[in-house]
C-alpha positions in Angstrom: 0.0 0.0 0.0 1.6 3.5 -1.0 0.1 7.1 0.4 0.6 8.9 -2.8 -0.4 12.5 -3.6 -0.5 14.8 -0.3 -3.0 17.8 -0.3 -1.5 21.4 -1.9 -0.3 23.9 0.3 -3.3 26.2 -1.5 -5.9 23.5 -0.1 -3.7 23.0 2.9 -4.4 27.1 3.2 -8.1 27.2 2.7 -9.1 24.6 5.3 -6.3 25.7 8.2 -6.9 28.2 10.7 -4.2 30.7 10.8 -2.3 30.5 14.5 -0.1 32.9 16.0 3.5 33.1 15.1 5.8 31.4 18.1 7.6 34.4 19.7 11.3 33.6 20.1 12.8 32.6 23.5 14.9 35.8 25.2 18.6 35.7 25.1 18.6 33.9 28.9 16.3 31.6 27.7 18.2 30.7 24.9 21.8 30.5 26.5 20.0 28.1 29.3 18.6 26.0 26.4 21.9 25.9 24.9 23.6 24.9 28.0 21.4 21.9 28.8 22.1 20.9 24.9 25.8 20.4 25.8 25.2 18.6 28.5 22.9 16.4 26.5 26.3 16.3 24.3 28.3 15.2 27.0 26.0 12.4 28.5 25.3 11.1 24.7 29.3 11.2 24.0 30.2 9.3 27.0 29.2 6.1 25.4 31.9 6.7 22.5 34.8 7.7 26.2 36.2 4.5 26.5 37.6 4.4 23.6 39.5 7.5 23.4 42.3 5.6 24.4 41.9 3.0 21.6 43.9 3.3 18.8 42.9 2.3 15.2 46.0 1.8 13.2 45.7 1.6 9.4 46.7 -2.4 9.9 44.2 -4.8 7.8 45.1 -8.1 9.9 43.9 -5.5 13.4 40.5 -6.1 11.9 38.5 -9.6 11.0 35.5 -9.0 9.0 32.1 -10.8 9.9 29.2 -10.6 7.5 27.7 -7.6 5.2 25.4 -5.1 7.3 24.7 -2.3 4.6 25.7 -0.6 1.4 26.5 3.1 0.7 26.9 5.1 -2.4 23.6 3.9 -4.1 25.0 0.2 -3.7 29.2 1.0 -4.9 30.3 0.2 -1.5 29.9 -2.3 1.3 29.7 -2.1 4.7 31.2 -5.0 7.0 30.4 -5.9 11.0 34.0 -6.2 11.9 35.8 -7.1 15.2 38.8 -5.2 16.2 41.4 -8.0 17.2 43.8 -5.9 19.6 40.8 -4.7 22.2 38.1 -7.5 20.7 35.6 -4.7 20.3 32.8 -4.7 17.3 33.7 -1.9 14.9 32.3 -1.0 11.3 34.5 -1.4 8.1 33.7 0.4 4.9 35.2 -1.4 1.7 35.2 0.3 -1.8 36.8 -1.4 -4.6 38.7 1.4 -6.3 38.8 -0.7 -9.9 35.1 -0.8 -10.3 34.6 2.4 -8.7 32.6 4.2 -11.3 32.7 8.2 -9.8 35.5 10.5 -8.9 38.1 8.9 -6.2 37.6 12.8 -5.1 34.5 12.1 -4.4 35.1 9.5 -1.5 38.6 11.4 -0.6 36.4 14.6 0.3 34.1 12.9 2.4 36.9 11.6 4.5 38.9 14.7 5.1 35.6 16.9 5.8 34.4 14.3 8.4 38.0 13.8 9.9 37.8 17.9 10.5 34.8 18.1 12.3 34.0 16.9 15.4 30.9 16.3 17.6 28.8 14.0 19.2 26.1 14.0 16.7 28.7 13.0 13.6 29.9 10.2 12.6 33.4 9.4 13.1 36.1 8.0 11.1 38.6 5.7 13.5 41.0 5.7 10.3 41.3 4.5 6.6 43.8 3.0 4.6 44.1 1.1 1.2 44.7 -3.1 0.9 45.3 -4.2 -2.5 42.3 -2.4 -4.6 40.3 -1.7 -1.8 39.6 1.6 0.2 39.4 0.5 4.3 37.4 3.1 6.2 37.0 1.9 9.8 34.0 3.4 11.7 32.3 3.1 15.0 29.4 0.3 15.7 26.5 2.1 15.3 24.7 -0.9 17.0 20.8 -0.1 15.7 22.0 1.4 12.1 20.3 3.2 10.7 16.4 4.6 10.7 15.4 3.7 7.5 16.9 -0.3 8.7 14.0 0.3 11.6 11.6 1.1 9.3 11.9 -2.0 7.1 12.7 -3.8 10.2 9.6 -3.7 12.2 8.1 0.2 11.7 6.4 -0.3 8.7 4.4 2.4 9.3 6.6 4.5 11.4 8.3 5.4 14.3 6.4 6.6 17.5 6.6 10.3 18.2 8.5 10.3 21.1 11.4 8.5 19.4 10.9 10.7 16.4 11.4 13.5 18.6 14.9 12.2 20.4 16.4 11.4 16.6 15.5 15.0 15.1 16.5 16.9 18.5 20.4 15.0 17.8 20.3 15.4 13.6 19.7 19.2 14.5 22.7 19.8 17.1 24.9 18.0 14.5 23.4 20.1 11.7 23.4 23.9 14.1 27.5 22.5 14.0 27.6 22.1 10.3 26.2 25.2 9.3 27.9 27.3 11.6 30.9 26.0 9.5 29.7 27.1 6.5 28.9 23.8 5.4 25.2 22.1 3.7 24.7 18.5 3.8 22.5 18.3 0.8 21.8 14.4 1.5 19.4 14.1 5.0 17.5 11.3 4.8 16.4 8.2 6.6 19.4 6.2 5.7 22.4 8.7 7.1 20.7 9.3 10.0 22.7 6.4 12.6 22.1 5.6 15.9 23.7 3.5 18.2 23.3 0.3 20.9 23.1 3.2 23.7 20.6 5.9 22.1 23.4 8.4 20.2 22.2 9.5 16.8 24.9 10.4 14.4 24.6 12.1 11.5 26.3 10.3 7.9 26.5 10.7 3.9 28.3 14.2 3.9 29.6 12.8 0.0 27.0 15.5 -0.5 28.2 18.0 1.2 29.2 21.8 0.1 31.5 23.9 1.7 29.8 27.5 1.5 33.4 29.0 2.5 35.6 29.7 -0.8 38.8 31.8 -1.3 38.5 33.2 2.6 34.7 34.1 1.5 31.4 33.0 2.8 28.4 32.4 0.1 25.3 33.8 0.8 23.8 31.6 -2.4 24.8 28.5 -3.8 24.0 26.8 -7.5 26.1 24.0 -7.2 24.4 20.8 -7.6 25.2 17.3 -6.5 26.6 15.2 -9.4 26.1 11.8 -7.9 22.8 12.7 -5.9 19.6 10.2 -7.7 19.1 8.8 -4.6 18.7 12.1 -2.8 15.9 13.5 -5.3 13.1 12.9 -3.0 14.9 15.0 0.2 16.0 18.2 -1.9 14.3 21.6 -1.7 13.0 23.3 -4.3 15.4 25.8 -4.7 17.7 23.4 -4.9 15.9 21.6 -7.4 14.9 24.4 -9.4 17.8 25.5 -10.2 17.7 29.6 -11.2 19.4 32.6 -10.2 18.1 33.1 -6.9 20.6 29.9 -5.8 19.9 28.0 -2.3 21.7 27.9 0.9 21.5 26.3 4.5 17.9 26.2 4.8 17.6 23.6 1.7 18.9 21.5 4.7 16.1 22.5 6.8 13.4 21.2 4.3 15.5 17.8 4.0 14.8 18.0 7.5 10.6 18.0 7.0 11.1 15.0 4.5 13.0 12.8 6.8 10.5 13.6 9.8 7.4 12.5 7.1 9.5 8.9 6.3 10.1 8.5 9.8 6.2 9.5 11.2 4.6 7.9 7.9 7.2 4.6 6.6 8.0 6.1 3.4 9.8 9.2 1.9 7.0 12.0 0.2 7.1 11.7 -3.6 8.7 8.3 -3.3 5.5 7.1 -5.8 6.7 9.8 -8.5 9.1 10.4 -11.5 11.9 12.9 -11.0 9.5 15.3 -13.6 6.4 15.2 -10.9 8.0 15.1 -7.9 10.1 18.5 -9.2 6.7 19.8 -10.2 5.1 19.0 -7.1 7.5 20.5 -5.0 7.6 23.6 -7.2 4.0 24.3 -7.7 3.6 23.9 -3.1 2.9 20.4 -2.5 3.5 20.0 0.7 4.0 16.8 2.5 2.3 16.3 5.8 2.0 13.6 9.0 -0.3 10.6 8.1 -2.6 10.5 11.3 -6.5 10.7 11.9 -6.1 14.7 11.4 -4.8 14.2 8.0 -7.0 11.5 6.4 -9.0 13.6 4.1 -5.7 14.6 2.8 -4.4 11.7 1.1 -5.5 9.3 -1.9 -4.9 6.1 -1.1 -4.0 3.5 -4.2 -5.1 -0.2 -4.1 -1.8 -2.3 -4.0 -3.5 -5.2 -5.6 -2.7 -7.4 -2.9 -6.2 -9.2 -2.3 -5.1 -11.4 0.1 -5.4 -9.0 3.2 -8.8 -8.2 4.5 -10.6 -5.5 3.6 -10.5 -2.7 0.9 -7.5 -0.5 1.0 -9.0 2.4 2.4 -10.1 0.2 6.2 -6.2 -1.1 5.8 -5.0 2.5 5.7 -7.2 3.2 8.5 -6.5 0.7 10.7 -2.8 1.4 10.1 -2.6 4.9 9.8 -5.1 7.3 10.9 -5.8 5.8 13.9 -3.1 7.4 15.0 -3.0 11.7 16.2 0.7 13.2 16.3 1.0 16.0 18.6 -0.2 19.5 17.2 3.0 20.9 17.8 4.6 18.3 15.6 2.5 18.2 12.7 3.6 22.4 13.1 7.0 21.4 13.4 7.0 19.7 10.1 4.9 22.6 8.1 7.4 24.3 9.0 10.5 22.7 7.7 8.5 22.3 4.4 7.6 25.8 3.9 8.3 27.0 0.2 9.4 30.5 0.4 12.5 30.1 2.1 12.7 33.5 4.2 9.8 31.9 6.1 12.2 28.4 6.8 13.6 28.2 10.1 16.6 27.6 10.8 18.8 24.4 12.8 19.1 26.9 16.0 15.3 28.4 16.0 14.2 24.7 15.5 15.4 23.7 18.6 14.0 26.0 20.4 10.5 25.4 19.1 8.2 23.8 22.0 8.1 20.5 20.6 11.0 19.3 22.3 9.1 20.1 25.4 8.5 16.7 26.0 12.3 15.2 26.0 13.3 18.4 27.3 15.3 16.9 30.1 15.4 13.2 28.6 18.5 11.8 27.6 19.2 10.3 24.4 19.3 6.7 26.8 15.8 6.8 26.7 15.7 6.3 22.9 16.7 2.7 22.7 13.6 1.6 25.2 10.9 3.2 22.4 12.6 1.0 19.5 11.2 -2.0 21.2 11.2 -5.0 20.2 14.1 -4.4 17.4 17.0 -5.2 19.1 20.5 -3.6 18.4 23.4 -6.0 16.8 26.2 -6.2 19.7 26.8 -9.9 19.7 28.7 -11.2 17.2 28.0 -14.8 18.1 24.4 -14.5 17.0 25.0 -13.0 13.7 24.7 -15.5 10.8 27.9 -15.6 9.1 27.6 -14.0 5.2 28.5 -17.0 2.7 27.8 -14.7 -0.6 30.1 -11.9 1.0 32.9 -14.7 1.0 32.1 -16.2 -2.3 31.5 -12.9 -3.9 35.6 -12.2 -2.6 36.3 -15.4 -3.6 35.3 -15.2 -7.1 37.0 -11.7 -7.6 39.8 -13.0 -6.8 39.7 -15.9 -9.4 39.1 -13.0 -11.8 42.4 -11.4 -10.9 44.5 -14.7 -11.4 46.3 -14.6 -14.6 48.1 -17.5 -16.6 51.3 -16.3 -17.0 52.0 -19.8 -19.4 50.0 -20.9 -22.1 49.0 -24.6 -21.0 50.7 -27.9 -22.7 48.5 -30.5 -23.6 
């Protein structure tokens, strides 16, 4: 079953009440709510403490490899549940073949030095990397539950519950506040680079994306640069980005990225997901905007029979009984309108998001809490358990039957 078209923002207009612009917090407000955000840094980092005196040396035979647990770059590279041999600890290996790597080696070599230069809680990290034979090593923290859109084919078909919604946006917006006040957009937030780990951190991935508004000593106030190797990003794009014209985009393209990741994680599935590149850059261009699926929303969305007869039912008492018997909070489903608003003065941005009253709720929650509302999935910490990966080895095996070459003709 697929939630297709979403109502305009012209409909979304007419049957709306208008409600009072949120008046910003005062400066002592603000500088408290900062404060308690890095100590909500501190306590999310101290799972990561013990192993600041672990060193990763760029050493292949420091690292056995277990089984495949992802792919990244639109399926180009593979990522391994490893075991790091001198302190037995689980770890995860990134492998990229460099001879059938079909982009720019810059490509991957950018990502690596940008996220080697920043650091905070909320970002990924890079232990080290290093090059064995024709493959590229990049050794990475465990992140134990990976990542949200594994959860969401993993058991939340149909979504994540608000409350954990609301821990994973609170930590992609610290790390995002950090990347912006470095002069740098992600241009890639979505479901599948957001991380999170065995003890509740959520770290923000999948800056191959990523533009650095900062050039010869200057800061841009617009960019036109667009993404070369970015088809799998389409859906989470902005329409200024998208659109491509003189007036440019900058940081706030992140901030509608933002509304399309909180719609996969609240309804299962990205917005425009059902739709060619053409109509989905219409859509997004002519005000569509994308909204919660919940028993507030239900006479917004068109609901497509999947054809599978099996289930009881028509589709319609399916989507019902799945979706809008649900209500997200007010203040989310505002949350979220605003992140997708079109004209781009009236987008937020990272810092005035979290201030906005949504958090109320988590206010003084740690991100501990989180694993506790991803009940029953469990995250991967024992390697024992984990079936071991026969195709990964066979797949290894057989390129390295394709590299053996006869160097005598044989003699019959």
């Amino acid at each position: 079953m697929s939630l297709l078209n979403c109502a305009r923002a012209a409909n979304e207009n007419k049957t709306s009440k208008k409600k009072p612009e949120s008046k910003p917090l005062d400066a002592q407000n603000d500088k408290s709510l900062k404060q308690k955000n890095s100590k909500s840094d501190q306590k999310v980092s101290n799972e990561m403490s013990n192993q600041v005196g672990i060193q990763y040396l760029p050493i292949c035979h420091h690292y056995e490899l277990s089984v495949v647990i992802g792919k990244g770059h639109s399926g180009s590279s593979s990522i391994f549940l490893a075991k790091h041999l001198p302190t037995a600890s689980l770890i995860a290996i990134k492998k990229i073949n460099v001879e059938v790597w079909d982009r720019e080696l810059s490509y991957i070599q950018n990502e690596i030095i940008l996220t080697q230069q920043l650091s905070h809680p909320n970002i990924l990290q890079l232990h080290c990397s290093f090059v064995k034979g024709h493959e590229l090593w990049i050794v990475m923290p465990l992140m134990a539950f990976g990542s949200c859109r594994d959860l969401i084919h993993a058991y939340f078909n149909s979504g994540l519950p608000e409350q954990a919604i609301l821990f994973i946006l609170r930590d992609v917006l610290l790390a995002v506040e950090y990347i912006h006040q470095r002069g740098i957009i992600h241009r890639g937030i979505k479901a599948s680079h957001v991380l999170i780990s065995k003890n509740g951190q959520v770290c923000l991935t999948g800056l191959h994306n990523s533009y650095n508004t900062i050039q010869n000593g200057k800061k841009l106030r617009k960019v036109h640069d667009f993404p070369i190797h970015s088809v799998d990003c389409l859906q989470s794009f902005s329409p200024e980005l998208l659109h491509q014209n003189l007036a440019g985009y900058n940081f706030k393209s992140d901030i509608y990225s933002i509304g399309i990741l909180i719609c996969e994680l609240a309804n299962g599935q990205s917005p425009f997901s059902d739709m060619p590149a053409t109509q989905m850059l219409l859509e997004k261009l002519n005000g569509t905007k994308p909204k919660l699926a919940d028993s507030t929303t239900v006479g917004d969305f068109i609901i497509d029979d999947d054809g599978n007869d099996d289930q009881p039912g028509t589709t319609q008492e399916r989507a019902d009984v799945i979706f809008f018997k649900r209500t997200f909070s007010q203040n989310l489903h505002e949350f979220t309108s605003e992140c997708l608003e079109l004209d781009v003065v009236k987008r937020p941005s990272a810092t005035q998001l979290l201030n906005h009253s949504v958090f109320k709720s988590i206010k003084n929650r740690p991100s501990s809490s989180l694993p506790s509302l991803l009940q029953p999935v469990t995250p991967l910490t024992d390697l024992a358990k984990v079936p071991r990966d026969l195709s990964a080895e066979e797949d290894d095996f057989t390129r390295k039957m394709s590299e053996v070459s006869m160097q005598e003709d044989w003699t019959f």
